[in-house]
C-alpha positions as CSV (number, residue, x, y, z in Angstrom):
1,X,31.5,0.4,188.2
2,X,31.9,4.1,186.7
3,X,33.2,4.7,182.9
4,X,36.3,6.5,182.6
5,X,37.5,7.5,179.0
6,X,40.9,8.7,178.2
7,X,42.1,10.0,174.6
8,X,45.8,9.6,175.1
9,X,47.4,7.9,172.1
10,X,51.2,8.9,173.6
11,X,50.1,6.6,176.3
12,X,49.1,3.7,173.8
13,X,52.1,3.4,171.9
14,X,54.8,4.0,174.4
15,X,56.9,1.3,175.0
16,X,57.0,-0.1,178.7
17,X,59.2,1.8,180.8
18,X,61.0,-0.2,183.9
19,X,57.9,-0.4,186.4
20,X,59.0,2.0,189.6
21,X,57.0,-0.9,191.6
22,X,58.4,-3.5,193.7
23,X,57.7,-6.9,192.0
24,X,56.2,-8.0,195.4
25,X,55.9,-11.7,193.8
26,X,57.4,-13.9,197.0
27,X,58.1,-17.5,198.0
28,X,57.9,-19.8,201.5
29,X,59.9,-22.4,201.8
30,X,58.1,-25.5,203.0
31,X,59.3,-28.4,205.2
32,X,56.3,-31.1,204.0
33,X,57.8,-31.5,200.4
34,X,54.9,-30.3,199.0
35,X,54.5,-27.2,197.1
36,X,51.2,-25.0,196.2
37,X,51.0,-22.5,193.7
38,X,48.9,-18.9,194.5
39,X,47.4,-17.0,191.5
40,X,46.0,-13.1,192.3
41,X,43.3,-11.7,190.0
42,X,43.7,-9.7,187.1
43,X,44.4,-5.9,187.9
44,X,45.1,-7.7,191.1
45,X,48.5,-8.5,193.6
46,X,50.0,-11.0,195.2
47,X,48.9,-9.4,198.6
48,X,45.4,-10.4,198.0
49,X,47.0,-14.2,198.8
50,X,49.3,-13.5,201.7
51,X,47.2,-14.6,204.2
52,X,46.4,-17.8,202.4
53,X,50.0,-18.6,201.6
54,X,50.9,-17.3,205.5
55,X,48.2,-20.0,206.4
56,X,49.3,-23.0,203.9
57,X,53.4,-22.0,204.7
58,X,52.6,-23.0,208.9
59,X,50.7,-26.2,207.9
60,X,54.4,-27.2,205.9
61,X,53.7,-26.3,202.1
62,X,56.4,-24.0,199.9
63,X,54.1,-21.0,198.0
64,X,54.6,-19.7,195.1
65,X,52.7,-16.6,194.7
66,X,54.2,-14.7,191.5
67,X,53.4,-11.5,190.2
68,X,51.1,-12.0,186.8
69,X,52.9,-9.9,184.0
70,X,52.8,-6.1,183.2
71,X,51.0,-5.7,186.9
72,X,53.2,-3.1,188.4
73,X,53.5,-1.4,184.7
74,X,51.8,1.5,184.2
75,X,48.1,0.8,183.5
76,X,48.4,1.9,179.6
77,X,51.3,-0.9,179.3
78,X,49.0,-3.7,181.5
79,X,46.2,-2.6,178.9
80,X,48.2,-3.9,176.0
81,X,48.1,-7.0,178.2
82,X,47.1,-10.9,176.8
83,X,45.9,-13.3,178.5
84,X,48.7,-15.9,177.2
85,X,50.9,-13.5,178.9
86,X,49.2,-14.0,182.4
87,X,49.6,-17.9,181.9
88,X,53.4,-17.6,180.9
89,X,53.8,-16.2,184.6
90,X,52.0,-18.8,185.8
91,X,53.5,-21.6,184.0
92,X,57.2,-20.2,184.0
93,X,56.3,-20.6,187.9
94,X,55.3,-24.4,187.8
95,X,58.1,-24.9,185.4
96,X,60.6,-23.5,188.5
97,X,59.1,-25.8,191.0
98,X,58.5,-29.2,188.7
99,X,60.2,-32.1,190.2
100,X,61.2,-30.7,193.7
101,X,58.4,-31.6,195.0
102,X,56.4,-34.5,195.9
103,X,52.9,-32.8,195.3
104,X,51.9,-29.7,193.6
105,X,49.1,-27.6,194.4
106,X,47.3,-24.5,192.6
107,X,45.1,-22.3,194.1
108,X,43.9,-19.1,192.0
109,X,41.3,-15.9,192.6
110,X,38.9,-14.8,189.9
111,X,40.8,-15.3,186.5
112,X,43.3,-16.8,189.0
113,X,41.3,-19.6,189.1
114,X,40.7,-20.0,185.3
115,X,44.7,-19.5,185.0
116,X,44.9,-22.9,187.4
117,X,42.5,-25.2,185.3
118,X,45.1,-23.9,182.4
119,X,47.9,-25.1,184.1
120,X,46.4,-28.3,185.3
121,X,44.9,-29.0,181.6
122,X,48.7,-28.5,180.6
123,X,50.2,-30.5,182.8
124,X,47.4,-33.4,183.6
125,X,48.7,-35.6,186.5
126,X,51.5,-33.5,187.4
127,X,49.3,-31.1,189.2
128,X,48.1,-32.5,192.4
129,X,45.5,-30.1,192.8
130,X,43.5,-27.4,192.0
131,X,41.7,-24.7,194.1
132,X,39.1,-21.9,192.3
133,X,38.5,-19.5,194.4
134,X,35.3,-17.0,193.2
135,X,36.1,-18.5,189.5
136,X,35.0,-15.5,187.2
137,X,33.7,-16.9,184.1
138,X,31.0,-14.6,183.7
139,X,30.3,-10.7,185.3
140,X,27.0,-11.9,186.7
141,X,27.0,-10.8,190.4
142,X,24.7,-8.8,192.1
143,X,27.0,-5.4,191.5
144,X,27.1,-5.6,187.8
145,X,26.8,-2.9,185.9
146,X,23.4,-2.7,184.1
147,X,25.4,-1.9,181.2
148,X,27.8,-4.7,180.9
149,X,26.1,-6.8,178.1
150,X,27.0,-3.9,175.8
151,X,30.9,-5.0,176.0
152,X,31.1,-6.8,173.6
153,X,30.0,-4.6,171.0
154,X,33.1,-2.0,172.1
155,X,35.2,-5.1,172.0
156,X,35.7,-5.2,167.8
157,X,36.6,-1.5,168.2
158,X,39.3,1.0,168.5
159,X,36.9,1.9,171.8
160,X,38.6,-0.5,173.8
161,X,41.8,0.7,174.3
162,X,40.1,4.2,175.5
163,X,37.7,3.0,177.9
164,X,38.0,2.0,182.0
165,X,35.7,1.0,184.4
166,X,36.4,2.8,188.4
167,X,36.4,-0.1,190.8
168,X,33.2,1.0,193.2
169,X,31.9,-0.2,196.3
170,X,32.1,-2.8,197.9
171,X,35.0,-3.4,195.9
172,X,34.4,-6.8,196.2
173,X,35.1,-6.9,200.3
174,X,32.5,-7.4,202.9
175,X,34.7,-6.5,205.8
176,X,33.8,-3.0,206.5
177,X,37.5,-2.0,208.2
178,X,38.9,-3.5,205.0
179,X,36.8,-1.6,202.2
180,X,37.5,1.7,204.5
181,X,40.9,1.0,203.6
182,X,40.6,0.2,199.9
183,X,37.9,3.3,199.6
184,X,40.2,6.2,201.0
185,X,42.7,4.7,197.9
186,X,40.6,4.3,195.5
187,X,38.0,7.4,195.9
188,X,40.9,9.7,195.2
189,X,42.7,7.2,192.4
190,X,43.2,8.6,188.8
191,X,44.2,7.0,185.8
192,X,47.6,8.0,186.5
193,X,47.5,6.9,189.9
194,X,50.4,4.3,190.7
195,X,50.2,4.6,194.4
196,X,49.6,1.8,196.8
197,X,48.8,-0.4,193.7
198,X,51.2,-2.8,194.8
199,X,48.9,-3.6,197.9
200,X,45.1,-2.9,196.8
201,X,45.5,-3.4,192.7
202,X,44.5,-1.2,190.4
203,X,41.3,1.2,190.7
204,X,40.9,1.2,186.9
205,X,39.8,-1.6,185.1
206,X,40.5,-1.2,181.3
207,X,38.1,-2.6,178.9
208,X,40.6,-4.4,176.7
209,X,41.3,-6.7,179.7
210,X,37.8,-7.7,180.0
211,X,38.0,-8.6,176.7
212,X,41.0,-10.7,177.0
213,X,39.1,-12.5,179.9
214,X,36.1,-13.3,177.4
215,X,38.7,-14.7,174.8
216,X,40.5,-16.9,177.8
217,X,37.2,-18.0,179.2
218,X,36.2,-19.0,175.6
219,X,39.6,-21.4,175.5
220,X,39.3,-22.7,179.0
221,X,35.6,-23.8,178.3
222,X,36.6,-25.5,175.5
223,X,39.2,-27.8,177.3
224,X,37.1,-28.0,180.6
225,X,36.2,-31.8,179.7
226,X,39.6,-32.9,178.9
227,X,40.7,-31.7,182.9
228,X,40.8,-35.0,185.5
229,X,42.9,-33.7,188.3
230,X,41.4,-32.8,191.5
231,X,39.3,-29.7,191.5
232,X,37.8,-28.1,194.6
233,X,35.5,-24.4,193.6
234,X,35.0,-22.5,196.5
235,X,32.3,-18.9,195.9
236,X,30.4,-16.8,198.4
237,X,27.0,-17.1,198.0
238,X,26.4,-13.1,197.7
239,X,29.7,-12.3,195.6
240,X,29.1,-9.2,194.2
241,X,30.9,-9.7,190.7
242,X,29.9,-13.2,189.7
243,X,27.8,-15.3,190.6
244,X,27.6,-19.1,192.0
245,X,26.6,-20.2,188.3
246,X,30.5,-20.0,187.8
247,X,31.4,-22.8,189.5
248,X,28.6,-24.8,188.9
249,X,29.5,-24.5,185.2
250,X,33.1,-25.7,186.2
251,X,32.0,-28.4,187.8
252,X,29.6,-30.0,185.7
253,X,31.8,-30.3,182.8
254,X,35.2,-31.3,184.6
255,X,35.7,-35.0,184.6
256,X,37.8,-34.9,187.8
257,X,36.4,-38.1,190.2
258,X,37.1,-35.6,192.9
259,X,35.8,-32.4,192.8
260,X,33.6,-30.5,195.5
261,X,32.0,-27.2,195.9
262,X,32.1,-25.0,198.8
263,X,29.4,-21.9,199.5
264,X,30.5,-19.1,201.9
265,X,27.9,-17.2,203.4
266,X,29.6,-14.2,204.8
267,X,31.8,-12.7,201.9
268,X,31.6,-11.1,198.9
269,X,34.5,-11.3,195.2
270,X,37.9,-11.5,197.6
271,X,37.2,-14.2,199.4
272,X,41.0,-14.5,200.1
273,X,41.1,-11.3,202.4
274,X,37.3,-11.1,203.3
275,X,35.5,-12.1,206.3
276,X,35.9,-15.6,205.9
277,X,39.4,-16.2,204.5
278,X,40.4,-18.4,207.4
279,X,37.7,-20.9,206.3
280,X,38.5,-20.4,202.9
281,X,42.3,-21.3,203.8
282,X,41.2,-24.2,206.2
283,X,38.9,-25.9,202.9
284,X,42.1,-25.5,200.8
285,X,44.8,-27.5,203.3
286,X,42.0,-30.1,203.5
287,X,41.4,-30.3,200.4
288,X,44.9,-30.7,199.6
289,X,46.0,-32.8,202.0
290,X,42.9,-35.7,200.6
291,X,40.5,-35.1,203.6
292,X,36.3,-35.3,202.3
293,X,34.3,-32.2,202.5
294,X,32.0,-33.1,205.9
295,X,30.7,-29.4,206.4
């Protein structure tokens, strides 16, 4: 990742203005009476997901693939951002859906992921499932920054609300067709840059989201014990922004009876638009519909 700084403080106290963006947050009806629940990642969209909720929608589930707040606001509003917020979009979500179903499911990306253990620590039993996919507790993958354990010390500063980090390749994509793509948007992408966003997220990465994510993982690690409903983690083996030691850390300290983990050999962060999605999409309905792991 490359270091952008901008010294705009207009930007950083300007209220948010109505986002020109499409809230491109969407729904499938089912016909199974079952329902599952799609979280993107942070600085993400809900079109990382739509071929996962395509997928799930033809086997007979509703999706639910909301928009996280302030994405779609400019990315000065989205860095005033906290991570409670993100959950309120996720919960308001279940809160729509609870009790039309027979079964809910949640499935999440990166802080996705950590978003779904949230919701299933919330509401125990009443989520029938949950599905981490590349479950960022820690920037520890092979494309890291040298850099990054400075953070924190920028964290207890004014610093943070002036520093971003450029999205770089690979972008998190292993698919070369696909990071062509994201690459001829993001090489030319500036701070101010609001086009296309809606498709490939943001190129800029503020710092004060990062820290946000450390102060949510520090909460969710703290309630990981008290979670019992079904968890399934599924991480390529090569992501390039964290590491398998994620979901191991998940797993050995959820007290779910079921709970598997599934390594993908052919992908790297995105796993839900990457080389392997359709396998990805394939462990979810089975893991959802009760079927072992026999891979």
């Amino acid at each position: 990742m490359a270091v952008a700084f901008s010294f705009n403080l207009k930007n950083l106290f300007k209220s948010a203005p109505k986002s020109d963006l499409p809230d491109n947050g969407f729904e499938l009806p089912g016909q199974n009476g079952e329902a599952v629940i799609l979280i993107h990642g942070m600085t993400g969209t809900p079109h990382e997901m739509r071929f996962l909720a395509n997928y799930l929608n033809r086997q007979g589930y509703a999706v639910y693939c909301p928009r996280l707040a302030n994405h779609g606001a400019p990315l000065h509003i989205l860095q005033m951002s906290k991570w409670q917020d993100f959950y309120q979009t996720v919960r308001q979500s279940y809160l729509q859906v609870r009790g039309k179903y027979k079964h809910v499911y949640t499935g999440g990306l990166s802080m996705g992921a950590l978003l779904a253990l949230l919701l299933a620590d919330e509401f125990k039993e009443e989520i029938a499932g949950v599905s981490c996919l590349s479950p960022t507790l820690f920037y520890d993958g092979w494309n890291t920054p040298w850099y990054s354990f400075m953070l924190p010390l920028a964290y207890k500063t004014p610093l943070k609300y002036f520093f971003y980090f450029k999205e770089e390749p690979p972008y998190g994509i292993k698919n070369e067709a696909v990071r062509r793509r994201i690459h001829e948007f993001y090489s030319k992408a500036d701070l101010n840059n609001m086009d296309q966003v809606h498709q490939y997220g943001y190129p800029f990465f503020p710092l004060t989201l990062l820290y946000q994510l450390e102060k949510l993982v520090k909460h969710l690690s703290g309630r990981l014990e008290g979670i019992s409903t079904p968890v399934q983690l599924i991480q390529a083996k090569h992501d390039d922004m964290s590491s398998e030691r994620n979901s191991h850390f998940i797993y050995d300290r959820v007290k779910s009876d079921r709970k598997e983990l599934v390594f993908l050999h052919n992908s790297y962060h995105i796993i839900t638009a990457d080389q392997e999605r359709n396998t990805v999409a394939m462990h979810m309905q089975r893991f959802f519909s009760g079927q072992p792991n026999l891979s």
